[in-house]
C-alpha positions as CSV (number, residue, x, y, z in Angstrom):
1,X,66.5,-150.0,-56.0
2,X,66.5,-153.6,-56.6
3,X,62.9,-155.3,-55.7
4,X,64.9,-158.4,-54.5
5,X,66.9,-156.3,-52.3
6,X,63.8,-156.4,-49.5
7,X,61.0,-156.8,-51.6
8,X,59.2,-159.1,-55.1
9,X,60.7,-162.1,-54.6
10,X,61.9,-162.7,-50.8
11,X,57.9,-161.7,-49.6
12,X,56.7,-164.8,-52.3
13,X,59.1,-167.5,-51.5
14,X,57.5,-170.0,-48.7
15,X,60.7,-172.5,-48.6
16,X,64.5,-172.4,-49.0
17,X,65.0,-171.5,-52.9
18,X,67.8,-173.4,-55.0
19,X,70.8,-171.3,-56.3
20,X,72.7,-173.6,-58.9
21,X,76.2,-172.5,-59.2
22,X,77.7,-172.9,-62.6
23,X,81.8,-172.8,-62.1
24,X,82.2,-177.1,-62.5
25,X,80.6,-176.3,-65.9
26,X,83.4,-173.7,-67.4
27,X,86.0,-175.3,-65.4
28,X,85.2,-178.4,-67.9
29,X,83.9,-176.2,-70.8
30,X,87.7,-174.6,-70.4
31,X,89.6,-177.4,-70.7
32,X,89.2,-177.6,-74.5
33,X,88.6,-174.6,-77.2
34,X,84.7,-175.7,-78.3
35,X,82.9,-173.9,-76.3
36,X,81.2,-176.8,-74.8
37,X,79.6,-177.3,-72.4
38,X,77.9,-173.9,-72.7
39,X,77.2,-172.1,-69.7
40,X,74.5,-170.2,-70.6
41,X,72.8,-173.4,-72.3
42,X,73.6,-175.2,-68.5
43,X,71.9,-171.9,-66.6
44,X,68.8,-172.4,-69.2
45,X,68.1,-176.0,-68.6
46,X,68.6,-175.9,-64.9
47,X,66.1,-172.7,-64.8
48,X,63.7,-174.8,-67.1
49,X,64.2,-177.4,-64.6
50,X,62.7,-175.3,-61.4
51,X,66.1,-173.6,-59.8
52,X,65.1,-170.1,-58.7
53,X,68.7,-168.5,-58.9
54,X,72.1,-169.0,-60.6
55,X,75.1,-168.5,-58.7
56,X,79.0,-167.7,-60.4
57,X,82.5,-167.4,-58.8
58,X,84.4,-165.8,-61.1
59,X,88.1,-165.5,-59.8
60,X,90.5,-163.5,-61.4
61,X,92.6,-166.2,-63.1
62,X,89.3,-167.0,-64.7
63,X,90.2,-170.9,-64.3
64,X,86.3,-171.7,-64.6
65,X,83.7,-169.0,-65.2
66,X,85.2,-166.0,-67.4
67,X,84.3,-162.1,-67.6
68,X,82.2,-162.8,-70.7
69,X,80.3,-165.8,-68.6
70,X,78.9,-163.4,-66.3
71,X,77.7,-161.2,-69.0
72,X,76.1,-163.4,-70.7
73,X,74.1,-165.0,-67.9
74,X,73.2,-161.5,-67.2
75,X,72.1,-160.9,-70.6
76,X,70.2,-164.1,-70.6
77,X,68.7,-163.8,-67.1
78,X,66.6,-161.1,-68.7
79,X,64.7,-163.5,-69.9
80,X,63.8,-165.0,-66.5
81,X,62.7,-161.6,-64.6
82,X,62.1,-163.9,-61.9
83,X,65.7,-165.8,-61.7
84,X,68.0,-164.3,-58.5
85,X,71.7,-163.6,-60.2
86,X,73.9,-164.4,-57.3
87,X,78.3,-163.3,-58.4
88,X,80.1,-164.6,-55.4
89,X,83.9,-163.9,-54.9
90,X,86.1,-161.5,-53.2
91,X,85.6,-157.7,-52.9
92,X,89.3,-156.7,-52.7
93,X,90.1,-158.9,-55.9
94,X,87.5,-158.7,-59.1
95,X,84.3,-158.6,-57.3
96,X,83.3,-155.2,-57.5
97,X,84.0,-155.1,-61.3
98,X,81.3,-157.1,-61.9
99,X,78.6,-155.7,-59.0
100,X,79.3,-152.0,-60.6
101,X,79.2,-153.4,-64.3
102,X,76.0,-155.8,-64.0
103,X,74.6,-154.9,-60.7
104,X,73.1,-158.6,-59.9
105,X,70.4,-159.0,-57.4
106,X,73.0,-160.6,-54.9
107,X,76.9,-159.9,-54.2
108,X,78.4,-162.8,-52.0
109,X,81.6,-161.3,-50.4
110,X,83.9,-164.4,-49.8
111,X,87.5,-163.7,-48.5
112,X,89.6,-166.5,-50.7
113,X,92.8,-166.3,-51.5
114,X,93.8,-165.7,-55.6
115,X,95.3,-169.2,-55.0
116,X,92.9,-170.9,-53.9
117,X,91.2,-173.9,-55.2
118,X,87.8,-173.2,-52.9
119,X,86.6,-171.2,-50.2
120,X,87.6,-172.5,-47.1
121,X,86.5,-170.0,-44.5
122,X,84.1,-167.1,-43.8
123,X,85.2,-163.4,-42.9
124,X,86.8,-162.1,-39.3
125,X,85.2,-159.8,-37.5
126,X,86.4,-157.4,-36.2
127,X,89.4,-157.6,-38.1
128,X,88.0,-157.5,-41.7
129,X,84.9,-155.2,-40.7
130,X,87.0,-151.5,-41.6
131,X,88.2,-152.7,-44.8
132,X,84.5,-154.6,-45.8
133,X,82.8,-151.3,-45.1
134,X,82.8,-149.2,-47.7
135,X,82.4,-152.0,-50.6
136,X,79.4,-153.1,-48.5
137,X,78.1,-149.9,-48.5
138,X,78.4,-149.4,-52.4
139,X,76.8,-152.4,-53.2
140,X,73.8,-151.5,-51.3
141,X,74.0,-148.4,-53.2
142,X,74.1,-149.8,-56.0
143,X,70.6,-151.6,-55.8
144,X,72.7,-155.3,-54.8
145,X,71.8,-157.5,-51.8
146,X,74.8,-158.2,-50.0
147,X,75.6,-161.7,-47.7
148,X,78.9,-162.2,-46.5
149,X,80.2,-165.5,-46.2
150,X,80.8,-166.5,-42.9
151,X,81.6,-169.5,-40.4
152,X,78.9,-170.7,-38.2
153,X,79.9,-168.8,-35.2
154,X,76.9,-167.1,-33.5
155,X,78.4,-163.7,-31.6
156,X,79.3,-162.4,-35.3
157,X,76.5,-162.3,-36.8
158,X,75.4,-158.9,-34.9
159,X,79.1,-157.5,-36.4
160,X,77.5,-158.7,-40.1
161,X,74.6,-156.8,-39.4
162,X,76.8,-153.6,-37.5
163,X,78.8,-153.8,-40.9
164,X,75.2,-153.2,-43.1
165,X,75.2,-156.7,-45.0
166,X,71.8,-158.0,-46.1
167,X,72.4,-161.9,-45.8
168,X,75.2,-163.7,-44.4
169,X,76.0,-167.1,-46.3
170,X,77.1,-169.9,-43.7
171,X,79.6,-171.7,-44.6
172,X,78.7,-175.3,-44.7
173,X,82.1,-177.3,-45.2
174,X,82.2,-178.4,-41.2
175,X,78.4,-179.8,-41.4
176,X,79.2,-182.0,-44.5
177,X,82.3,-183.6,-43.2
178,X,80.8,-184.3,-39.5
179,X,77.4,-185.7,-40.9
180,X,77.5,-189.6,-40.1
181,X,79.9,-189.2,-37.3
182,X,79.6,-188.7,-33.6
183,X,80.7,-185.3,-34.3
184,X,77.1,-184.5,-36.5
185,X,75.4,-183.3,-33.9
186,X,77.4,-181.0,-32.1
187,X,78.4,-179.4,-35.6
188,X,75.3,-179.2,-36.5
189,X,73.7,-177.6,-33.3
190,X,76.4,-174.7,-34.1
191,X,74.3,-173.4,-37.5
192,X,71.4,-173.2,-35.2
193,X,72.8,-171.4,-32.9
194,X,73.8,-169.7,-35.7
195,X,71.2,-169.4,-37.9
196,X,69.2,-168.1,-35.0
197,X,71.7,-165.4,-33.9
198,X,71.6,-164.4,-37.8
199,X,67.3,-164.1,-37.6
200,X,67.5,-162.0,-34.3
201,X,69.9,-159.2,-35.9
202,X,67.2,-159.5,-38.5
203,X,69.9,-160.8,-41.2
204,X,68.8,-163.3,-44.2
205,X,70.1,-166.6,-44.6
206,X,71.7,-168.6,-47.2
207,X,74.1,-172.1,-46.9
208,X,76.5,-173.5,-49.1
209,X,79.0,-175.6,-49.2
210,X,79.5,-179.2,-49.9
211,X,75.9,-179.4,-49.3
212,X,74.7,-182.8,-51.7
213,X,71.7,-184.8,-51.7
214,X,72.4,-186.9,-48.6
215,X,72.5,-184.0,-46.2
216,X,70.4,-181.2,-47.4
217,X,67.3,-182.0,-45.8
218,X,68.7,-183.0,-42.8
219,X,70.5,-179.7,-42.8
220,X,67.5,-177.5,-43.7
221,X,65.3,-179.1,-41.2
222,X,67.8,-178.3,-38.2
223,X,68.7,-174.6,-39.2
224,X,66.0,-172.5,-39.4
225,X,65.4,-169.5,-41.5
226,X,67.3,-170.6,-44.6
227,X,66.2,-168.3,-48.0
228,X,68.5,-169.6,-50.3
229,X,71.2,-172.5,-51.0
230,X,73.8,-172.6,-53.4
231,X,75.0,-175.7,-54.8
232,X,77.4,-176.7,-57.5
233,X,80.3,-179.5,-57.1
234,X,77.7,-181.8,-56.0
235,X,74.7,-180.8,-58.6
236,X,76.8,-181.0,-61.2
237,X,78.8,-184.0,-60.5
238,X,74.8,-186.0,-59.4
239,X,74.3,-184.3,-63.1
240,X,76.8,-186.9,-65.2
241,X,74.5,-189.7,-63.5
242,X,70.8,-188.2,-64.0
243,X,71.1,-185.3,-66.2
244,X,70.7,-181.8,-64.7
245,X,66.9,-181.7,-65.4
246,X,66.5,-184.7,-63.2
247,X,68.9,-183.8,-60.6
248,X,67.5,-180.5,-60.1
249,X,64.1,-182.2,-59.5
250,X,66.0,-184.2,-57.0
251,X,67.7,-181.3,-55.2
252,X,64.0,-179.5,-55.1
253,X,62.8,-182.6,-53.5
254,X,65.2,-182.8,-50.8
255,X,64.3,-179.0,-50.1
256,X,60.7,-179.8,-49.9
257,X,61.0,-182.8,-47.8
258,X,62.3,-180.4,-45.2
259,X,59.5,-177.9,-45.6
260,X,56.9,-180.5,-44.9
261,X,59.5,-181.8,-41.4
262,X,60.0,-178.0,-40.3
């Protein structure tokens, strides 16, 4: 089995770890035939950098990261035995592929659409449970942590537990666009209801979505029990300002601002 799966790394980490996702890097790498920016070179400077995981979301039109992306970070990953490998993307579409082929330390099932330009929304319950079942069940067997990506609604987190996930991933879209508003609060008291309906089934917990700089620490001091956040769109755009080494110092800081509130 894989140690990360319950063991190694999730009994040494005190605070939320950072999980850089890579896609805004092929998306621009893909626009031209160079090969640059490299992917790999982007996953080793971030790692260099302090991020403890590298997330991808391959989609099967491969309009940013591409079959041999994932192999390669996998390949290159061995040289960080401590680096999580985090594949995120839909189960029913190429997911599975790449969890049988390169058996990562974390699967993210995220129900998106083949058309769609981002996730948008976590999985139904009970109406996707049947069909989730048995690729949940074969990842597991497979060594692979499994977190399902899901809205901030508390009475499903015990289904995400019934179904045999490890993690669920909330989806943080609705926190980002109420932060500074008078809806903030409300929105936010939802991932702590949440997030604490997610500890009690003994589930982990990971966030991402539109979290950025301004509202991370904010975030992770109201929603307890977060193991692991995945950012891209914003890292990498802060990135074309301050350089990826510096911006994942920055990210890292906001994280540890909220470990010192909490």
């Amino acid at each position: 089995m894989n140690p990360l799966l319950t063991t190694g790394l999730d009994a040494q980490r005190g605070t939320t770890t950072l999980s850089v996702n890579l896609n805004k890097v092929a998306l621009l790498r893909n626009t031209r035939t160079l090969g640059i920016p490299s992917v790999t070179r982007a996953a080793a400077l971030v790692l260099e950098a302090g991020a403890q995981g590298i997330t991808v979301h391959p989609r099967p039109d491969e309009r940013h990261i591409r079959a041999h992306d994932v192999h390669d970070l996998a390949q290159l990953l061995k040289q960080w035995p401590q680096i999580e490998f985090n594949i995120e993307g839909n189960p029913f579409h190429n997911l599975m592929d790449f969890v049988r082929a390169v058996r990562p330390h974390q699967c993210t099932f995220v129900p998106d659409a083949v058309d769609q330009s981002t996730s948008d929304h976590g999985w139904q319950f009970p109406q996707d449970a049947q069909r989730l079942a048995p690729l949940v069940a074969e990842a597991r067997a497979l060594g692979v942590r499994v977190s399902l990506f899901m809205d901030p609604l508390p009475a499903a987190m015990r289904a995400a537990r019934e179904l045999g996930a490890d993690r669920v991933e909330l989806y943080t879209e609705a926190y980002a666009r109420a932060r500074g508003t008078p809806d903030q609060a409300r929105v936010l008291a939802g991932f702590t209801a949440t997030a604490q309906a997610a500890l009690r089934e003994g589930l982990g917990l990971n966030a991402g979505h539109d979290l950025n700089r301004d509202n991370l620490t904010d975030f992770l001091v109201a929603v307890p029990g977060v193991q692991e956040v995945s950012i891209g769109h914003a890292l990498i755009a802060d990135a074309l300002e301050l350089g990826l080494a510096e911006t994942v110092h920055q990210y890292l800081r906001c994280i540890h601002r909220a470990s010192l509130t909490r």
